[in-house]
One Martini backbone bead per residue (centre of mass of N, CA, C, O) as a GRO file, in nm:
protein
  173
    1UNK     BB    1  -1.930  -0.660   2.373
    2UNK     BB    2  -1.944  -0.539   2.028
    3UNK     BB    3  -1.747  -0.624   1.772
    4UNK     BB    4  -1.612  -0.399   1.516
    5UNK     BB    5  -1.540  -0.462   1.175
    6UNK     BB    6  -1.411  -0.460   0.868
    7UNK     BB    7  -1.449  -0.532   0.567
    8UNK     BB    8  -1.151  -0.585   0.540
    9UNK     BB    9  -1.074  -0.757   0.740
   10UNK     BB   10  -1.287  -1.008   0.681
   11UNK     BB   11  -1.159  -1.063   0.383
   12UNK     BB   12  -0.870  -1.147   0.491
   13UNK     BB   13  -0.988  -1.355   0.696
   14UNK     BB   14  -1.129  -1.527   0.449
   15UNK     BB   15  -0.878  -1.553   0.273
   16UNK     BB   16  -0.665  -1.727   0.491
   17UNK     BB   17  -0.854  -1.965   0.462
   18UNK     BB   18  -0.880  -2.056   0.166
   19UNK     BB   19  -0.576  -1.929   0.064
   20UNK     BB   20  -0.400  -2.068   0.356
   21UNK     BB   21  -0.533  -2.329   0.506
   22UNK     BB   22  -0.702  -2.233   0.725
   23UNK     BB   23  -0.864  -2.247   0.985
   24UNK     BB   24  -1.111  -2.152   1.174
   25UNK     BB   25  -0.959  -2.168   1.450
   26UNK     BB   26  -0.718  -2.036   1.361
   27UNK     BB   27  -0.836  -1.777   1.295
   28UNK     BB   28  -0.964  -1.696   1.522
   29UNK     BB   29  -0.765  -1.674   1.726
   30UNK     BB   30  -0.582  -1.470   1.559
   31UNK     BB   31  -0.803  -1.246   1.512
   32UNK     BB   32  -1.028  -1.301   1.811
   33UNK     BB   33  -1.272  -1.469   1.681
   34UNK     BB   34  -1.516  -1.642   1.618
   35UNK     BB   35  -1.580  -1.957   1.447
   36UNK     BB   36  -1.828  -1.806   1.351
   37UNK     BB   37  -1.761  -1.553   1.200
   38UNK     BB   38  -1.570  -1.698   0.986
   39UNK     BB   39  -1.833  -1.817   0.852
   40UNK     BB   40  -1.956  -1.577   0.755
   41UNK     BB   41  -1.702  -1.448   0.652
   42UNK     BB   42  -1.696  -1.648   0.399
   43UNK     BB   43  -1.987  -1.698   0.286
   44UNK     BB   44  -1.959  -1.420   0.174
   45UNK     BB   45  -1.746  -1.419   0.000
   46UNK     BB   46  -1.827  -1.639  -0.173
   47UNK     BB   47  -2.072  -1.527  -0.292
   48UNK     BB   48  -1.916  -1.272  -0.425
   49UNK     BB   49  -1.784  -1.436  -0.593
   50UNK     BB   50  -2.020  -1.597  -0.752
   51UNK     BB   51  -2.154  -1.311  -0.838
   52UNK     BB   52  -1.837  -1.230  -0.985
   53UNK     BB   53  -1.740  -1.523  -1.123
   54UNK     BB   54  -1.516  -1.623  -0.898
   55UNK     BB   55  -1.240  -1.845  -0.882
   56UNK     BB   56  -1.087  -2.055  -0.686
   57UNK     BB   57  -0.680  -2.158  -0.764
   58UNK     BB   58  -0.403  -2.353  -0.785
   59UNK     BB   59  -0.103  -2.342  -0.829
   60UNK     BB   60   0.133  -2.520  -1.019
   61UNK     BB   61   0.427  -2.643  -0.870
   62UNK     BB   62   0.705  -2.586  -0.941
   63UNK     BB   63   0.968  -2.670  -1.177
   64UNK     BB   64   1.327  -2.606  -1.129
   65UNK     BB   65   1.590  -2.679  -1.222
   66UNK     BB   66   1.907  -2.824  -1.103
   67UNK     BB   67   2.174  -2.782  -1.062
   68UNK     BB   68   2.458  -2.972  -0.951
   69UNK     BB   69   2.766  -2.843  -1.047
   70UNK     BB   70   3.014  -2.659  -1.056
   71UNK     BB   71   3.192  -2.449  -1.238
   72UNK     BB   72   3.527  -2.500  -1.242
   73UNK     BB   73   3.560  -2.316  -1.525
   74UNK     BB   74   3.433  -2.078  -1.307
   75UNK     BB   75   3.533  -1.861  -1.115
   76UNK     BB   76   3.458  -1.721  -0.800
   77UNK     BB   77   3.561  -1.355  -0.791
   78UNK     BB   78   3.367  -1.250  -0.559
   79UNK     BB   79   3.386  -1.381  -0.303
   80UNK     BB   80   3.177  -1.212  -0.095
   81UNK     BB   81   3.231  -0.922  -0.202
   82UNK     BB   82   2.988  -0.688  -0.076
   83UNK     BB   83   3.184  -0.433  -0.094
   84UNK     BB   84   3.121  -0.147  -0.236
   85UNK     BB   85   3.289   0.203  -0.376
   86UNK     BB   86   3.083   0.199  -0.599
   87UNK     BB   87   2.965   0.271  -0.957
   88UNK     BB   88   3.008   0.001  -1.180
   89UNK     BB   89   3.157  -0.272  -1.078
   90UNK     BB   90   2.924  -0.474  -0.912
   91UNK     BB   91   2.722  -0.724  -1.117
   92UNK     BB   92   2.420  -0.906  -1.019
   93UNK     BB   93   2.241  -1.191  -1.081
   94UNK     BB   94   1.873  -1.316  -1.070
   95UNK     BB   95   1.600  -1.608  -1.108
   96UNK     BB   96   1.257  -1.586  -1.104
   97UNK     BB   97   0.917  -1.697  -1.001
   98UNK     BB   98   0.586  -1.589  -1.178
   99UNK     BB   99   0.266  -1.615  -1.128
  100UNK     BB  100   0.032  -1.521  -1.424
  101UNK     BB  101  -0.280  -1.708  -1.409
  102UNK     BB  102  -0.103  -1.962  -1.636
  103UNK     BB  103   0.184  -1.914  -1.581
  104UNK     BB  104   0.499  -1.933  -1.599
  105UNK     BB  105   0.726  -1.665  -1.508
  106UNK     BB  106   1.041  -1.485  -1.559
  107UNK     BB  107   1.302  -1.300  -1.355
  108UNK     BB  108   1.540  -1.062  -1.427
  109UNK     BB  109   1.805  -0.944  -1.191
  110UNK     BB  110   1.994  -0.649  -1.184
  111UNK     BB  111   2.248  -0.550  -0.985
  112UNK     BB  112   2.417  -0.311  -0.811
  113UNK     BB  113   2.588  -0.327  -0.508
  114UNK     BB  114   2.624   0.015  -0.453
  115UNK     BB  115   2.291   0.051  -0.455
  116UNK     BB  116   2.078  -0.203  -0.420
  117UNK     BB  117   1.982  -0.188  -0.729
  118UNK     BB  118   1.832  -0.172  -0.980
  119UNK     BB  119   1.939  -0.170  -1.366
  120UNK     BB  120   1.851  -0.462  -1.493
  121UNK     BB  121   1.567  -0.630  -1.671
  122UNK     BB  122   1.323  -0.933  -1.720
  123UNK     BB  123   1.092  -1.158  -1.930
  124UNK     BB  124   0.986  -1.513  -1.940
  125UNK     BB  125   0.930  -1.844  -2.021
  126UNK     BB  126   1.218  -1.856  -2.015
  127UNK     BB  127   1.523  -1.982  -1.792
  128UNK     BB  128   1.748  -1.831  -2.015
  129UNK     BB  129   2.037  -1.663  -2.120
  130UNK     BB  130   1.879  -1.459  -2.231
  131UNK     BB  131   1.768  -1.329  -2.071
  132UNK     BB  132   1.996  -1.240  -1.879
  133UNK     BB  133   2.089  -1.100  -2.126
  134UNK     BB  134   1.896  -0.879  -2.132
  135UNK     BB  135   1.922  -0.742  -1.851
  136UNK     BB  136   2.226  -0.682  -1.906
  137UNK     BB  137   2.182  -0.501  -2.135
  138UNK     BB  138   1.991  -0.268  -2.001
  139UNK     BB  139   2.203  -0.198  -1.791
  140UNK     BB  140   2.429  -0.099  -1.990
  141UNK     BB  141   2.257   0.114  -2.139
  142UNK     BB  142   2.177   0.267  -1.883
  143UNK     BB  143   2.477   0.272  -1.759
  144UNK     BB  144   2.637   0.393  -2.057
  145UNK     BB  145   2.839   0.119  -2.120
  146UNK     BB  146   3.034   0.023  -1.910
  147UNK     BB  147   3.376  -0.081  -1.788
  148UNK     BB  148   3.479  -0.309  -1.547
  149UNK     BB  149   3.289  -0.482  -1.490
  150UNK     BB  150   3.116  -0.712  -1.302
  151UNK     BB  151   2.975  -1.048  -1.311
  152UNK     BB  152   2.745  -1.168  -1.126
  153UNK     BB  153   2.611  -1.538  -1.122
  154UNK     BB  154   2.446  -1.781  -1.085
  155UNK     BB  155   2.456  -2.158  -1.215
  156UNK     BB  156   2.240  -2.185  -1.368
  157UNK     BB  157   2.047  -2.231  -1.683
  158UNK     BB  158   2.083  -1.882  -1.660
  159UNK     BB  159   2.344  -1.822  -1.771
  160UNK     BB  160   2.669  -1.663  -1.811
  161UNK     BB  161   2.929  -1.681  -1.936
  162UNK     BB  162   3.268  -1.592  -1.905
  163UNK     BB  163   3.245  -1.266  -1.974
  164UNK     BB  164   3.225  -1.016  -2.112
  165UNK     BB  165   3.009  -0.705  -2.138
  166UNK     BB  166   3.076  -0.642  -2.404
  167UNK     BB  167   3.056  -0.864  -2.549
  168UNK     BB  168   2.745  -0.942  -2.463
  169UNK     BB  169   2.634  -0.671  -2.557
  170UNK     BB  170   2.810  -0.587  -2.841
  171UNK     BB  171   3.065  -0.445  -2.835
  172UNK     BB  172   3.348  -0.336  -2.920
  173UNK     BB  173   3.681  -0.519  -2.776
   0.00000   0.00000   0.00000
């Protein structure tokens, strides 16, 4: 009995040998279809990656500074206390990095933790303060620049100093 499989299957079955660098047999066990299966759609993908002139590339490898110690002059408030019973309480950020097809992307992202959702991102080429606070920016202005926040982000190279948000969003008071 012949197993017919979609032009999807196939594509995804050869795109995780090139790009996710299982092996042939490892594919095909995975699968369920033979190592021979496995190399015809394979042979295809690449053809046609040819024809419409697309190279696979990997990305360079993401060197991301690391802190060392924590700052011992900024208390940490928030001590794992993740259960919020409002919005604007507690806002917490932090750091991630994207390949982009040609360079590393940051995005910070800040969430609300009582709705458990972002309210406030940004993207730079740098993963420092300012992003950080651009984030914090956004968050501010879009929930109408709530006092008594408080603002929590991990201790990496794109902190923001342990400041209320209303100074850091440039508020006065």
């Amino acid at each position: 009995m012949s197993k017919i499989f979609t032009a999807e299957f196939k594509l995804e079955t050869a795109k995780r040998v090139l790009y996710q660098n299982y092996t042939y047999s490892e594919a095909a066990k995975a699968m369920n279809v033979s190592p021979s299966a496995i190399n015809r759609w394979v042979k295809s993908l690449r053809k046609l990656m040819k024809e419409l002139g697309i190279a696979s590339c990997q990305k360079p490898a993401h060197k991301y500074k690391r802190g060392s110690n924590e700052h011992v002059e900024i208390p940490n408030l928030l001590d794992r206390q993740f259960a919020v019973t409002a919005p604007n309480q507690v806002w917490c950020s932090d750091v991630t990095y994207i390949w982009m097809g040609k360079c590393w992307t940051y995005l910070a992202v800040v969430l609300d933790l009582f709705a458990r959702k972002p309210v406030g991102w940004a993207m730079s080429y740098s993963p420092d303060t300012a992003l950080t606070a651009k984030a914090l920016q956004m968050a501010w202005e879009l929930r109408g620049r709530p006092e008594g926040v408080m603002f929590h982000s991990d201790q990496g190279s794109h902190t923001i100093p342990a400041v209320s948000i209303a100074r850091c969003c440039g508020a006065s008071g």
